[in-house]
C-alpha positions in Angstrom: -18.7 -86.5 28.7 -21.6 -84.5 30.2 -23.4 -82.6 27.7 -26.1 -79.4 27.7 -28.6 -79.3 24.7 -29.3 -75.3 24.6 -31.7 -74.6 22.1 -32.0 -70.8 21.1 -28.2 -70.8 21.9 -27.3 -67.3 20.5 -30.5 -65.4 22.5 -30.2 -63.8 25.7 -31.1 -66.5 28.3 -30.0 -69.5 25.8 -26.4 -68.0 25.4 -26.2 -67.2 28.9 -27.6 -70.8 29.8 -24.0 -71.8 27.3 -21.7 -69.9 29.4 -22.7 -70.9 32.6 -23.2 -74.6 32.0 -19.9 -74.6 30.6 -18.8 -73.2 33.4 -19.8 -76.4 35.2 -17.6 -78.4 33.2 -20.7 -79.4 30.5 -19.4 -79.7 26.8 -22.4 -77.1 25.2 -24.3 -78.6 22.1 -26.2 -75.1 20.9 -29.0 -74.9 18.3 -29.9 -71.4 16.8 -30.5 -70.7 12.9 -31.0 -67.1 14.0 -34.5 -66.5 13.2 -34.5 -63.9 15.2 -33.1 -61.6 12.5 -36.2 -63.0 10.0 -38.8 -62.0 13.2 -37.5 -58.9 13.7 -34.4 -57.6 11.3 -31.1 -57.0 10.9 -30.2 -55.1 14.1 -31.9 -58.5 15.8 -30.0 -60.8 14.4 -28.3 -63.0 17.2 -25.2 -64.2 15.0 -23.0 -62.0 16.6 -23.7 -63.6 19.6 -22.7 -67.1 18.6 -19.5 -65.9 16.9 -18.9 -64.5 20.2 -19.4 -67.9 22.4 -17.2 -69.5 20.2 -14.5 -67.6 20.5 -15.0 -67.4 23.7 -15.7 -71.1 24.5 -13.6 -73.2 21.4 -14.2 -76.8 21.7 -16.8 -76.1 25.2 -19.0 -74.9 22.8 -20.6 -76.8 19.0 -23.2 -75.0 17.0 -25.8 -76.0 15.0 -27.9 -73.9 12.8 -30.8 -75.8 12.7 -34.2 -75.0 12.8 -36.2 -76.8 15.7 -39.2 -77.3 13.7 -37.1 -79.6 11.5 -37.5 -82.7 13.3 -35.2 -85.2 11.0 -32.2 -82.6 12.0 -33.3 -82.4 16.0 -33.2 -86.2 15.8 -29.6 -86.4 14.3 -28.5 -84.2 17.0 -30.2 -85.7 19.8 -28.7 -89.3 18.5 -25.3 -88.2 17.8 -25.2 -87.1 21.7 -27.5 -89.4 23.3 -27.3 -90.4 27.1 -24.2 -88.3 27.4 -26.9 -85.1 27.0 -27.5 -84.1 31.1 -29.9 -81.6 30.4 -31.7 -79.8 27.8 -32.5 -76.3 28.1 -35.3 -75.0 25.6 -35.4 -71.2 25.1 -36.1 -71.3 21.5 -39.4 -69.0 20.7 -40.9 -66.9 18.6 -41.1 -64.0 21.5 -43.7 -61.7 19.7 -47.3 -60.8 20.1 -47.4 -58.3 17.2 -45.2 -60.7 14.8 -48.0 -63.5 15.6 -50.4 -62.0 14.3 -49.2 -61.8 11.1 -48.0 -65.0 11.2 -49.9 -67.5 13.1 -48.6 -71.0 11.1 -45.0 -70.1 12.5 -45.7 -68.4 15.2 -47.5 -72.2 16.5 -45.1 -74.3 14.6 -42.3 -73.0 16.4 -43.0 -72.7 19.3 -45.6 -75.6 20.1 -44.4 -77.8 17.3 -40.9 -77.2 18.0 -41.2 -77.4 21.7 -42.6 -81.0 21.4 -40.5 -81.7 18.7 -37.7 -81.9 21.5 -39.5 -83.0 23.9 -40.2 -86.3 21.9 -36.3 -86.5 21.3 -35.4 -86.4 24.9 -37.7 -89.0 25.5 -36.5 -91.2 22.8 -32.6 -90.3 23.8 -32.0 -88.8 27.0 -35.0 -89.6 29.1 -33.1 -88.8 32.5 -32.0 -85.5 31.4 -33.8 -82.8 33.1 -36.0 -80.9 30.4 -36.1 -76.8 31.3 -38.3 -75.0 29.6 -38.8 -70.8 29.0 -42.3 -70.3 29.1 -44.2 -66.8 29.7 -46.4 -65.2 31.9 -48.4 -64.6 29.1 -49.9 -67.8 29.1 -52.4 -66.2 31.8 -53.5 -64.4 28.8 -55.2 -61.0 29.9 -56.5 -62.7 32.8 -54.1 -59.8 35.2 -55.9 -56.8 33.5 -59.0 -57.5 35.4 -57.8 -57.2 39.2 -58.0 -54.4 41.3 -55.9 -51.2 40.1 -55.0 -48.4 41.3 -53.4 -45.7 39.3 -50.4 -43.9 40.9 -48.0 -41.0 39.4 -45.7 -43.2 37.7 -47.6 -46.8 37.8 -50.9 -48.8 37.9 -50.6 -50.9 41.4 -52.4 -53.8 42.9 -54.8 -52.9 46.1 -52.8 -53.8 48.9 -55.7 -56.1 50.3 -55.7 -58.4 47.5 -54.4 -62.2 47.7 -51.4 -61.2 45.0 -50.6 -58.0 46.2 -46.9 -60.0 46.7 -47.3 -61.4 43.2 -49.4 -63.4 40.8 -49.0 -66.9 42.1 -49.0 -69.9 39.7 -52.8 -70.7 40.4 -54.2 -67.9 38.7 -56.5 -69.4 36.0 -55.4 -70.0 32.0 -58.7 -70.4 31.1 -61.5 -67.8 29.5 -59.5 -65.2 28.6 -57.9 -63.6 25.7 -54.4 -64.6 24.8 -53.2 -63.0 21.4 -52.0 -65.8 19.0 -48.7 -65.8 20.7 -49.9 -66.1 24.2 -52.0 -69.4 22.8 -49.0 -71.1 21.2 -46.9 -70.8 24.5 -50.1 -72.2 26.4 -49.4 -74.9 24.3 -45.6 -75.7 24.8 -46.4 -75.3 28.5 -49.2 -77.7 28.8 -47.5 -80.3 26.9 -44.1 -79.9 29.1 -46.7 -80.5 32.1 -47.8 -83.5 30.2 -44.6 -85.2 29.7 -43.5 -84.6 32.9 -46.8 -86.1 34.1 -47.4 -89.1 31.5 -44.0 -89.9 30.6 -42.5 -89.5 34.0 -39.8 -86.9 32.5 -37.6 -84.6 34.9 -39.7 -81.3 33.1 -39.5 -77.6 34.8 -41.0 -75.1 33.1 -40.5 -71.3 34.1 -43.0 -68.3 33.6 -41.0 -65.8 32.6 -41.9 -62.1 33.1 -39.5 -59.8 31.7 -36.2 -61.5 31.2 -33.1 -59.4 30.4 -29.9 -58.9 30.5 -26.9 -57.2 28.9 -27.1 -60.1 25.8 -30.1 -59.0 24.6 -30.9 -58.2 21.2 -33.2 -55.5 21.6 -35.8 -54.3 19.2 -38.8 -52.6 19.1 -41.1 -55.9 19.4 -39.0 -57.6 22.0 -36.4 -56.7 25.1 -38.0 -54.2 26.7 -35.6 -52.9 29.0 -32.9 -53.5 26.4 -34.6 -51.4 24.1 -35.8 -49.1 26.8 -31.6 -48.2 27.3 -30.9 -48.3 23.4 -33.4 -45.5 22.7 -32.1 -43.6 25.1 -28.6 -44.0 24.4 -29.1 -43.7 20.4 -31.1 -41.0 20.6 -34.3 -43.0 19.3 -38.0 -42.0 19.7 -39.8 -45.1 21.9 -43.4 -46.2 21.3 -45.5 -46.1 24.2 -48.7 -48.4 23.5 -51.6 -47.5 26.1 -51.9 -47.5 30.2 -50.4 -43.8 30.4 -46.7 -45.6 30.5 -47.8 -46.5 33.8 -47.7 -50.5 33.1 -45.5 -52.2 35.4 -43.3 -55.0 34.7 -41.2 -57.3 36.9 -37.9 -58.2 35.2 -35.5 -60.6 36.3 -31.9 -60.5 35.0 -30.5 -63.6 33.1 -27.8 -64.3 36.0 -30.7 -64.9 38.2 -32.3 -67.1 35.4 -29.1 -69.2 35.3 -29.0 -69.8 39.1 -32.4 -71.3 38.9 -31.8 -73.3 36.0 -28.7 -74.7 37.7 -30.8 -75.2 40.9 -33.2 -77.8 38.9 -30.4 -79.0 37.1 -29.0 -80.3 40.5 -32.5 -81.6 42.1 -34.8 -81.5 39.0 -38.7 -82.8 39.7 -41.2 -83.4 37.5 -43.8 -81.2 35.7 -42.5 -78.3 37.7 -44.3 -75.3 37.0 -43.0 -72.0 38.4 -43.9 -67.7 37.8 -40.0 -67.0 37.7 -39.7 -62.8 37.1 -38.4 -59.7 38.9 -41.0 -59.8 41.5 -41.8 -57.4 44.2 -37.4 -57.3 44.0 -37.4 -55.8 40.6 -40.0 -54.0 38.7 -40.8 -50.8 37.2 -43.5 -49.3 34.8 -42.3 -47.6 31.3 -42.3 -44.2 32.9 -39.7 -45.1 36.0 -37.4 -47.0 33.8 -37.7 -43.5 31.5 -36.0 -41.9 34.5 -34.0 -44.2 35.3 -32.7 -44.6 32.3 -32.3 -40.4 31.5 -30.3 -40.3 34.9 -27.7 -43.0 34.0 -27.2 -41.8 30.2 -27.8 -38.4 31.3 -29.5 -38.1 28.0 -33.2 -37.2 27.8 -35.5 -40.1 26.9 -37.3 -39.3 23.1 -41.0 -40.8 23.6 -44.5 -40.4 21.9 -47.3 -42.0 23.0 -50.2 -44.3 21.0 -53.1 -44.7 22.7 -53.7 -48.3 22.1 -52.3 -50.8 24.2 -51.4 -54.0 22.4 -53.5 -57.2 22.4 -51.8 -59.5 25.1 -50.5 -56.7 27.1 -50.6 -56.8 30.9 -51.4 -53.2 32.7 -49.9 -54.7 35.9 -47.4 -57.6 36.4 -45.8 -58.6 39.0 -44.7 -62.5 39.8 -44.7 -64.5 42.7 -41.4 -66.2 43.0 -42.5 -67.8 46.3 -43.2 -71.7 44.5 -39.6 -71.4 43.0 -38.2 -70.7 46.5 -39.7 -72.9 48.3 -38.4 -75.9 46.5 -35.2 -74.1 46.0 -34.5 -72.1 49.0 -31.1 -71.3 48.5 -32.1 -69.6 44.9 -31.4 -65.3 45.7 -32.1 -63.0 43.5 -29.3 -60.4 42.9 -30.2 -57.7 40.1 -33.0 -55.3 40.7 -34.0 -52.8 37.5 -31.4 -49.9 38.2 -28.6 -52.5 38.5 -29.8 -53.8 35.3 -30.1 -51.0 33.3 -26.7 -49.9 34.5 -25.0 -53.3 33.3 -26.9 -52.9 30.1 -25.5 -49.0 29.8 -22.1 -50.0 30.8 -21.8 -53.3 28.3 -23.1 -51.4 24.8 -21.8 -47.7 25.6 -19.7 -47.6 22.7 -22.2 -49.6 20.0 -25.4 -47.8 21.3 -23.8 -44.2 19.8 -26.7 -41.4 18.7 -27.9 -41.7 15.2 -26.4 -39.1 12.7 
C-alpha cells in the first residue's frame, strides 16, 4: 500500500493534490481541521470540500481533523502509516498578510512550527518519501516593488531591457527587505525545507507559488484572488481595490498545472529543490484586465471602489520564471492561462455564486 500524506487536504491545491494522487493508485491520508473558516469565516470554510472528496473517493480517501501544530497527533499519524507513506505534500498555511498582522503567534506557529513539525516526522517515519512543499513568492518580500516600472492602461510592466523581463528567477535576493509578518513566517518554512533537504539528505521540493487557483477555491476577500475576483462579479459584490491604480499584475497558475508538477517530482524528486512555480509570462493579468474579463464572461458589470493604500507585502508587478522548474522537468506544460481559468471558475459555481437579495 502506497500512501500520500496531504496536509491542508480540504484547500484548493491540497484537495486537488487528493484527487490526482489517488488517481495514481495512492490510498490519500488527508489532514485539515478547517482553520480556514476561523482565518477568514463562514463562507471560507473548506468542510464542504472534504465532505465532497469523500464521497467522491470512499475508502481512497481518510481524514483527519488535526491541527498540524499539534505535534503528538502528527506523530500518531505519521506512525500509524509509516514507510508505506510515498510522499508528503504540505499545503497547510495560514495564506494571509492582513490576518498576520493581527495575529503573529499563529500566524508563525503554523506555518513555520507546523511546517517543521512534519518535516521532523518524515524524517523519523518516511525518510525516502519525497517532501513537497507550497511555499510563496512572497518570501522575496517587497524586494519586486523596486525594479523598473512602467505604467501602461491596464497594468504596471517590467522594462523590456531588464534581466527578468521573462520573469523573476529564483536568485532574486530574500534579504533586506520588508516582508509583512506572513511573508517572514513562510521565509521560514522555506529555509528550513532547504535545510533538511541539505543536512538531512531528504528528497525536499519546495514551490514559490504566485497566484494559485483553481475552481476549488474558497474564495474570500483576504485570499483567492481570482476566485474572488469571479464571485464578486457573479454575486453582485462591491471588490476592494488596495493601491497601484488596479494596475498590479499577477501571474496565476491553475491547480491542474500545480498537480502535474507535483507529480513530476514525485516521479524524479531531488533534494532541496527550490523553484518560482506561477502563471508566468503564460498566464497573468493586473486587477483591471481580469475586471474585463470577468464582466465579458458573466456579462454582468464588475461593482469596484478603490482605497488608495496598497497593502504591506503587496507586489505592484509579479511575474515568475518557470524556466528552473522546466529545465529539470522538461516535459512539465502548462495548460490554463487566466481567461480559461476564470471561465472554469464561472462555469463550476454558476448556480452557488447567485446575486445577493
Amino acid at each position: 500500500m502506497a500512501v500520500a500524506l496531504v496536509t491542508g487536504s480540504g484547500g484548493l491545491i491540497g484537495s486537488e493534490a487528493v484527487r490526482h494522487f489517488a488517481g495514481l493508485g495512492l490510498d490519500v491520508v488527508g489532514i485539515d481541521n478547517d482553520m480556514r473558516q476561523e482565518f477568514f469565516g463562514a463562507e471560507a470554510s473548506t468542510a464542504w470540500n472534504v465532505r465532497k472528496l469523500s464521497d467522491d473517493l470512499g475508502a481512497a480517501y481518510s481524514h483527519h481533523g488535526v491541527d498540524i501544530r499539534d505535534r503528538d497527533a502528527l506523530a500518531k499519524i505519521f506512525r500509524k502509516y509509516g514507510k508505506d507513506i510515498a510522499v508528503v505534500i504540505h499545503t497547510a498555511a495560514q495564506p494571509s498578510h492582513d490576518w498576520a498582522e493581527r495575529d503573529p503567534f499563529t500566524d508563525f506557529d503554523v506555518n513555520a512550527g507546523g511546517t517543521l513539525n512534519l518535516l521532523q516526522n518524515t524524517r523519523e517515519h518516511c525518510i525516502e518519501a519525497p517532501f513537497i512543499h507550497c511555499s510563496t513568492n512572497k518570501v522575496y518580500g517587497d524586494r519586486p516593488n523596486s525594479l523598473p516600472l512602467i505604467e501602461q492602461q491596464t497594468r504596471w510592466e517590467i522594462d523590456p531591457a531588464h534581466p527578468y523581463a521573462d520573469g523573476i528567477t529564483e536568485d532574486m535576493s530574500i534579504d533586506q527587505c520588508l516582508h509583512s509578518v506572513f511573508g517572514a513566517s513562510k521565509v521560514a518554512a522555506d529555509v528550513m525545507v532547504q535545510e533538511f533537504g541539505r543536512y538531512f539528505g531528504m528528497k525536499t521540493a519546495l514551490f514559490r507559488g504566485g497566484t494559485l487557483t483553481g475552481p476549488a477555491h474558497s474564495a474570500t476577500e483576504l485570499h483567492g484572488y481570482l476566485g474572488y475576483v469571479m464571485r464578486c462579479n457573479m454575486e453582485g459584490r462591491t471588490y476592494k481595490i488596495f493601491g497601484y491604480q488596479g494596475k498590479m499584475v499577477r501571474d496565476s497558475i491553475h491547480s491542474h498545472d500545480v498537480l502535474s508538477a507535483f507529480e513530476a517530482v514525485f516521479r524524479n524528486p531531488r533534494s532541496a529543490a527550490v523553484y518560482n512555480l506561477g502563471g508566468g509570462r503564460f498566464s497573468n493579468s493586473s486587477h483591471l484586465e481580469a475586471f474585463a474579463l470577468a464582466e465579458k464572461i458573466s456579462g454582468r458589470e464588475m461593482q469596484h471602489e478603490y482605497v488608495d493604500q496598497a497593502r504591506i507585502g503587496d507586489h505592484k508587478w509579479w511575474i515568475g520564471s518557470n524556466a528552473a522548474f522546466q529545465a529539470d522537468y522538461p516535459q512539465w506544460k502548462q495548460v490554463y492561462d487566466v481567461p480559461m481559468i476564470l471561465q472554469e471558475i464561472y462555469e463550476a459555481n454558476v448556480d452557488r455564486w447567485v446575486p445577493q437579495s
